[in-house]
C-alpha positions as protocol buffer text, in pm:
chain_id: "A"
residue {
  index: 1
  type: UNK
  ca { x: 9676 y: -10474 z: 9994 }
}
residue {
  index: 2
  type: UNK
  ca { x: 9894 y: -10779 z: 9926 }
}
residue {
  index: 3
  type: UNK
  ca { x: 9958 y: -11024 z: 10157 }
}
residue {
  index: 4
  type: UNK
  ca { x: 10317 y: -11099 z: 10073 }
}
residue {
  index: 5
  type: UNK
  ca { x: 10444 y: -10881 z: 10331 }
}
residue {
  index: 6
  type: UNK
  ca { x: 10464 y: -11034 z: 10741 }
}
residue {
  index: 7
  type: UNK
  ca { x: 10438 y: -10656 z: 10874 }
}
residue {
  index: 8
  type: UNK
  ca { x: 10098 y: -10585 z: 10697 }
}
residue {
  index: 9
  type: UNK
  ca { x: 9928 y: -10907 z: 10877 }
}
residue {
  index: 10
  type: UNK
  ca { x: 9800 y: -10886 z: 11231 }
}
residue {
  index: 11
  type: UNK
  ca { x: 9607 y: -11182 z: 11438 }
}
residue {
  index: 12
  type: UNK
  ca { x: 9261 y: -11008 z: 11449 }
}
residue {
  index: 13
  type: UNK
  ca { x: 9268 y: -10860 z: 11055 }
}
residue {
  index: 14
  type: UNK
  ca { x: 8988 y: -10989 z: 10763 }
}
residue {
  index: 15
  type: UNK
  ca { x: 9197 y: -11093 z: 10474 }
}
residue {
  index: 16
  type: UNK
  ca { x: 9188 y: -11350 z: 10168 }
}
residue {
  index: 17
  type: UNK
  ca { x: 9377 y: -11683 z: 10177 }
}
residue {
  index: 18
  type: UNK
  ca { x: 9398 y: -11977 z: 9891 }
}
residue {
  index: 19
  type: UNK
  ca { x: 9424 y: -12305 z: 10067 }
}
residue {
  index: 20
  type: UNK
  ca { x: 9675 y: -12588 z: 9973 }
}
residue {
  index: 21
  type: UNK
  ca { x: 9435 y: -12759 z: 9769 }
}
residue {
  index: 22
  type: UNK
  ca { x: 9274 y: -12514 z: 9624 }
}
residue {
  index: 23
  type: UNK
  ca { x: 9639 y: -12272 z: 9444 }
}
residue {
  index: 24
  type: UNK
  ca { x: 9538 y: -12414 z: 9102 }
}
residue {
  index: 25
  type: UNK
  ca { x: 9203 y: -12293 z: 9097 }
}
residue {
  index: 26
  type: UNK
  ca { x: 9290 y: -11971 z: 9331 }
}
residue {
  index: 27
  type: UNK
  ca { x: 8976 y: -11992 z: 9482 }
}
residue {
  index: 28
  type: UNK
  ca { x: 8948 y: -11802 z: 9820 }
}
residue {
  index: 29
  type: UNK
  ca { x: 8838 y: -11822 z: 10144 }
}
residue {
  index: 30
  type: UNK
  ca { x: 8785 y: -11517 z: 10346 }
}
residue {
  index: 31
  type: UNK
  ca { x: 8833 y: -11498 z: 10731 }
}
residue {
  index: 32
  type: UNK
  ca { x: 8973 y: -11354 z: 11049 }
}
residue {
  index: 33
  type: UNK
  ca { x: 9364 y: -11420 z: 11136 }
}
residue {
  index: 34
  type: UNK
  ca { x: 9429 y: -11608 z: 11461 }
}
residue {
  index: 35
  type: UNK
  ca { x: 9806 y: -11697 z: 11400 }
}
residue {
  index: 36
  type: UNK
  ca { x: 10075 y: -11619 z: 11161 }
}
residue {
  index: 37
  type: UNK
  ca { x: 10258 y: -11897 z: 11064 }
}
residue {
  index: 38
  type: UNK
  ca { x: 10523 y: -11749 z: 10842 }
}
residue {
  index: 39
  type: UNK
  ca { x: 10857 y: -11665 z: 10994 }
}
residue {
  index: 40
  type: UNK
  ca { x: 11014 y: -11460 z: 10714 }
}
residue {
  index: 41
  type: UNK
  ca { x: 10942 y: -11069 z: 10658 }
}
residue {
  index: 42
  type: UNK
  ca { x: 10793 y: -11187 z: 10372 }
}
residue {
  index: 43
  type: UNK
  ca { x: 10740 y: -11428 z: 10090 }
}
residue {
  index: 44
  type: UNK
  ca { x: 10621 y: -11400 z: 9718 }
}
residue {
  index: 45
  type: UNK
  ca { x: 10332 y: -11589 z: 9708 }
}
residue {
  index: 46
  type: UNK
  ca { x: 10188 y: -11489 z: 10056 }
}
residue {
  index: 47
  type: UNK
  ca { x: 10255 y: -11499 z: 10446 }
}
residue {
  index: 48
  type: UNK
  ca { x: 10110 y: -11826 z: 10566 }
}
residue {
  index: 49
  type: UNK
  ca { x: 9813 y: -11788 z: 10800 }
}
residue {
  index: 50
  type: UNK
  ca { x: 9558 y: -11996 z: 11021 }
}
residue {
  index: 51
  type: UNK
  ca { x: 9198 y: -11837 z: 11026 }
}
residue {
  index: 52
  type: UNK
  ca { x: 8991 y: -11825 z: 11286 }
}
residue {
  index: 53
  type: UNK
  ca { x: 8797 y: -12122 z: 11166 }
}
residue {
  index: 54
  type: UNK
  ca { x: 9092 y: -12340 z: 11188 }
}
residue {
  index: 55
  type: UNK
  ca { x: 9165 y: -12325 z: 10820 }
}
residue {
  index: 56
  type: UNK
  ca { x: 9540 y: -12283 z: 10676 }
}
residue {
  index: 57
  type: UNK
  ca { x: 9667 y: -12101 z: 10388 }
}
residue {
  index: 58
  type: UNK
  ca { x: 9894 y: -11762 z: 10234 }
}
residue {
  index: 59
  type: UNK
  ca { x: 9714 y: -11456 z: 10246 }
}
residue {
  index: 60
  type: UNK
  ca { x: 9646 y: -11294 z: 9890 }
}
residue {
  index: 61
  type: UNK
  ca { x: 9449 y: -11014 z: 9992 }
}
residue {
  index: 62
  type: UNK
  ca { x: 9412 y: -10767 z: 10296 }
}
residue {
  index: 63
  type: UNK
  ca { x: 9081 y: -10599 z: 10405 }
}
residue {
  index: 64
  type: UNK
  ca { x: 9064 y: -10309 z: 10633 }
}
């Protein structure tokens, strides 16, 4: 599930996110959502996210 879309993220969810530094490589780091940081319903290259762990980026991919 993509992770362009605010409705389909919830604080508590496993998903995907690339990190700032990392969008030209598009490697990803997998974790729990603690906040959404995104205002918008949604936005084409991913809701913005803090993990659990403290770590910020867009959420690319969903896991239920």
């Amino acid at each position: 599930m993509p992770g362009t879309n605010r409705d389909n993220i919830k604080p508590g969810l496993r998903v995907a996110i690339v990190q700032k530094q990392h969008q030209r490589t598009g490697e990803l780091t997998e974790g729990i959502v603690a906040d959404i940081l995104t205002n918008s319903p949604n936005h084409p290259r991913g809701i913005k996210v803090r993990l659990a762990s403290g770590e910020v980026g867009r959420a690319q991919a969903i896991y239920q």
